[in-house]
C-alpha positions as CSV (number, residue, x, y, z in Angstrom):
1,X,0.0,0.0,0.0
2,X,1.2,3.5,-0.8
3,X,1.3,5.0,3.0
4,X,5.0,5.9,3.3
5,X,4.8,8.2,6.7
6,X,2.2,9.8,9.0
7,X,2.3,13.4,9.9
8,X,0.6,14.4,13.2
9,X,-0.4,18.0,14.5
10,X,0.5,18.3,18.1
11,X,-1.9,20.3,20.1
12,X,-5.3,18.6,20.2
13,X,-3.9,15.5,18.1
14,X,-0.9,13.8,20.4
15,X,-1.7,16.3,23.3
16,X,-5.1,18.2,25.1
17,X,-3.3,21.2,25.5
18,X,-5.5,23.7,25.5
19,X,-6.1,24.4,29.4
20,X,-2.4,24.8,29.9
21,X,-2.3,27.1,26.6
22,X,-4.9,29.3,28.0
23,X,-3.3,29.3,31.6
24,X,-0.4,30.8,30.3
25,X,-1.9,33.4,28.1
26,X,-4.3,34.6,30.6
27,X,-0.8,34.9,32.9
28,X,0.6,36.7,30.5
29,X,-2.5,39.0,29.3
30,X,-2.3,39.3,34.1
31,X,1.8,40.3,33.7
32,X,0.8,43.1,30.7
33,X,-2.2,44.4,32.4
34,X,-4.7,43.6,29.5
35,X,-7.5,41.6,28.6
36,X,-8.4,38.8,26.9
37,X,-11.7,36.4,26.9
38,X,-11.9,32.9,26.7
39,X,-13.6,33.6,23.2
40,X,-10.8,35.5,21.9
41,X,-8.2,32.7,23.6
42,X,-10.1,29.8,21.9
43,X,-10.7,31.7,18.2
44,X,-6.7,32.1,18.1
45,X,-5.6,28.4,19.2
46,X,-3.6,26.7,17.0
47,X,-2.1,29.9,15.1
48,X,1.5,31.5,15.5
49,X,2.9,33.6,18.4
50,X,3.5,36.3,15.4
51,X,0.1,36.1,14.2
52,X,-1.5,35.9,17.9
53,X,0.2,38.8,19.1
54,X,-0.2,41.6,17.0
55,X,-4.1,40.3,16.4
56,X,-4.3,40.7,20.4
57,X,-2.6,44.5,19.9
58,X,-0.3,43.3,22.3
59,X,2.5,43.7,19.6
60,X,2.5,45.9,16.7
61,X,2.9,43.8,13.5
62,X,6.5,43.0,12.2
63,X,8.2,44.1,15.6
64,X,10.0,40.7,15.8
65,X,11.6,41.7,18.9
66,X,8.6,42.7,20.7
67,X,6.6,39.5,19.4
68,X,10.2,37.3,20.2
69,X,10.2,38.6,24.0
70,X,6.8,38.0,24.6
71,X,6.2,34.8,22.6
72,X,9.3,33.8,24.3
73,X,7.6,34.7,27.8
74,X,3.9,32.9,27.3
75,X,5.6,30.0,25.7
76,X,8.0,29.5,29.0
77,X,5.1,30.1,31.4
78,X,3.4,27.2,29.2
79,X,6.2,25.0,30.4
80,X,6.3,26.0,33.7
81,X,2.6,24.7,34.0
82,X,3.6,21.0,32.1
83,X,6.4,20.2,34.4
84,X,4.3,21.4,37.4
85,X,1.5,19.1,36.7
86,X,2.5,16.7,33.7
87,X,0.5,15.6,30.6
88,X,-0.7,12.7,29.1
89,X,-0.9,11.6,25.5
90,X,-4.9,11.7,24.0
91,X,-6.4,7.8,24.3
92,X,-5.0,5.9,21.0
93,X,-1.8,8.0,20.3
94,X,0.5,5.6,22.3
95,X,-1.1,2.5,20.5
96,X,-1.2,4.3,17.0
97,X,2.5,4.9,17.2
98,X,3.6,1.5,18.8
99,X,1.3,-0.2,15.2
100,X,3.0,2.4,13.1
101,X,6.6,1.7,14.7
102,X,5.6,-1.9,14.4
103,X,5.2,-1.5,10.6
104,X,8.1,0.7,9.9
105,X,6.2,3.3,9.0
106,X,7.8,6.8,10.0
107,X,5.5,9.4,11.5
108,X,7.0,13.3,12.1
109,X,5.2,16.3,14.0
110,X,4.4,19.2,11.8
111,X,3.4,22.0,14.7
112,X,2.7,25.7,15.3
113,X,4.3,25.1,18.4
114,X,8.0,25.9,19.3
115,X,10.5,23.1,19.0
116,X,11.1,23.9,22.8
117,X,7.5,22.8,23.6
118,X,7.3,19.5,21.7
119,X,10.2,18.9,23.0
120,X,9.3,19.0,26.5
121,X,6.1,17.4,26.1
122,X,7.9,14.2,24.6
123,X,9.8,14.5,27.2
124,X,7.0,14.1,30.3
125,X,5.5,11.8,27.6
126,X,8.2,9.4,26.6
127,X,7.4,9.2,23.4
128,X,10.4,11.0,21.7
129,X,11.4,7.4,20.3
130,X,8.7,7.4,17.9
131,X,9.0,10.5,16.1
132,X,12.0,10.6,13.0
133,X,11.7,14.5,13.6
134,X,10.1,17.6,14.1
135,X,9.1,20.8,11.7
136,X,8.1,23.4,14.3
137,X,7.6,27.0,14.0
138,X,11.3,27.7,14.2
139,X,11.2,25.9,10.5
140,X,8.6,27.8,8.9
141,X,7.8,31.1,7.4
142,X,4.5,30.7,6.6
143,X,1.6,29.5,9.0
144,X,-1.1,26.9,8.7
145,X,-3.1,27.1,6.2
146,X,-0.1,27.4,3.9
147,X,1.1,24.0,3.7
148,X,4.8,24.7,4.4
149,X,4.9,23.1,7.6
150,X,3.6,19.8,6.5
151,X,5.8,19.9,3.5
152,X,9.1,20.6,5.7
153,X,8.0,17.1,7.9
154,X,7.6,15.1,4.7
155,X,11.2,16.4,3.5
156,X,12.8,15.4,6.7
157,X,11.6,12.0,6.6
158,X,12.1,11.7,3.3
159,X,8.3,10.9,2.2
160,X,6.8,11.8,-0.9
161,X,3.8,14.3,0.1
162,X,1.4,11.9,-2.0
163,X,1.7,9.5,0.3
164,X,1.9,10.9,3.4
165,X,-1.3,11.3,5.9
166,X,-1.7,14.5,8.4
167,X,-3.6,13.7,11.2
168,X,-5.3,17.5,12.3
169,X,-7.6,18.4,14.9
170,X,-7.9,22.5,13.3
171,X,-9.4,23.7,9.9
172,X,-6.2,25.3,8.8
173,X,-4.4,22.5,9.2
174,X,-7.0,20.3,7.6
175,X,-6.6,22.8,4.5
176,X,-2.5,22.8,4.9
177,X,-3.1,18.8,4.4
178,X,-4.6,19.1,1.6
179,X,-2.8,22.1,0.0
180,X,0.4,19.9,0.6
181,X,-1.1,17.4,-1.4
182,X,-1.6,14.9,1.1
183,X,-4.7,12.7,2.6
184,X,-6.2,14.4,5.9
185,X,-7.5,12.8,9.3
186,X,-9.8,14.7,10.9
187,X,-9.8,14.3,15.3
188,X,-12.7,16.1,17.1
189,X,-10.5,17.2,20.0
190,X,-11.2,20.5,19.5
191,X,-13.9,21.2,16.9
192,X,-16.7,19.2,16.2
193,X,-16.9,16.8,12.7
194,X,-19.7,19.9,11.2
195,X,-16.9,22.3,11.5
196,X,-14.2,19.9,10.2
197,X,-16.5,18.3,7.5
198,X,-16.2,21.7,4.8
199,X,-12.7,21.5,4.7
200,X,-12.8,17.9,3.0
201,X,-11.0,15.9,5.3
202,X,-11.0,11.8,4.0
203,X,-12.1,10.9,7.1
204,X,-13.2,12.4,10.4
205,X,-12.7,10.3,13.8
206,X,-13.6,11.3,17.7
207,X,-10.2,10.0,18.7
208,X,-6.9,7.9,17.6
209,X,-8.3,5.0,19.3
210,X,-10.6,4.2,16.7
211,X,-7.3,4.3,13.9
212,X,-4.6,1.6,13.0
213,X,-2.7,1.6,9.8
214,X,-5.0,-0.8,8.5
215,X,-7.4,2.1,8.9
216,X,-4.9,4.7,7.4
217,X,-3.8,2.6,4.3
218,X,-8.0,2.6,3.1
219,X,-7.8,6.4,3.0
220,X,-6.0,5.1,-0.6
């Protein structure tokens, strides 16, 4: 079958990180003096620091230094919280990996998040043995939708994008999958299958525990 690697998002797909996220941006929004609602917090999850921050008005746009320091800052409060109080994988990433692992099938993280973060949460996890690398932020210039992150992972594992599956919990990333020319899992995690479904996914699941790569080779 043509599946040569798998390509999973990290927030809301190998973690539920969204309560420490918002922890650490509402302590940050506390050390600036501003505001922020849990509306705001949720419509930005998922995106880049340098896309976050200016929308926010907590940077003005293109002040790298600004947006550095303070994405810097949130993202360090972020792992303050994680080493405090730990994380878990989401039920069926550990089994997924061991049946990918167990087929030789490589499998990358193609993230928003800083290499600093992933890093740590593999880490508390353990499961920094099953990854052939990372394409973080650091490795990008262009945000989800655009499909250079997804692109980037497939390069460093030296998969062909055709035959590469990104699992996604997020619509950009849904529509980076599928800009990068690659099939696209849906999770609910975060957004329900009706707000996944318009972005074409090839299949939508409520959680990894219901995939195998039996499962993922069909989506040929």
């Amino acid at each position: 079958m043509p599946l040569s690697a798998v390509i999973f998002d990290f927030d809301g797909v190998v973690i539920d990180s969204h309560e420490a996220h918002g922890r650490s941006w509402f302590a940050l929004a506390d050390e600036l003096g501003q505001e922020l609602s849990q509306e705001t917090f949720h419509s930005t999850f998922g995106q880049r620091n340098e896309s976050i921050l200016p929308f926010l008005g907590w940077a003005e746009e293109g002040d790298r230094e600004r947006i550095q320091q303070l994405g810097d800052r949130k993202e360090g409060l972020y792992r303050e919280i994680l080493r405090a109080e730990g994380i878990e994988p989401l039920p069926g990433v550990v089994a997924l990996l061991q049946d990918l692992k167990a087929n030789g099938i490589p499998c990358a993280i193609g993230t928003s998040t800083p290499r600093a973060n992933v890093e740590c949460v593999l880490e508390l996890t353990g499961l920094a043995d099953y990854f052939g690398d990372i394409a973080a932020s650091e490795d990008v210039s262009r945000g989800k939708p655009d499909p250079e992150v997804f692109l980037k992972a497939a390069a460093k594992l030296g998969a062909d994008p055709l035959f590469c599956v990104v699992i996604e919990d997020a619509q950009v990333g849904l529509r980076a999958a599928k800009a990068a020319g690659m099939k696209a899992l849906g999770v609910t995690t975060t957004h329900p299958a009706d707000a996944l479904a318009p972005e074409n996914p090839d299949r939508i699941v409520d959680s990894l525990a219901e995939v195998n790569v039996s499962y993922l080779r069909e989506l040929w």
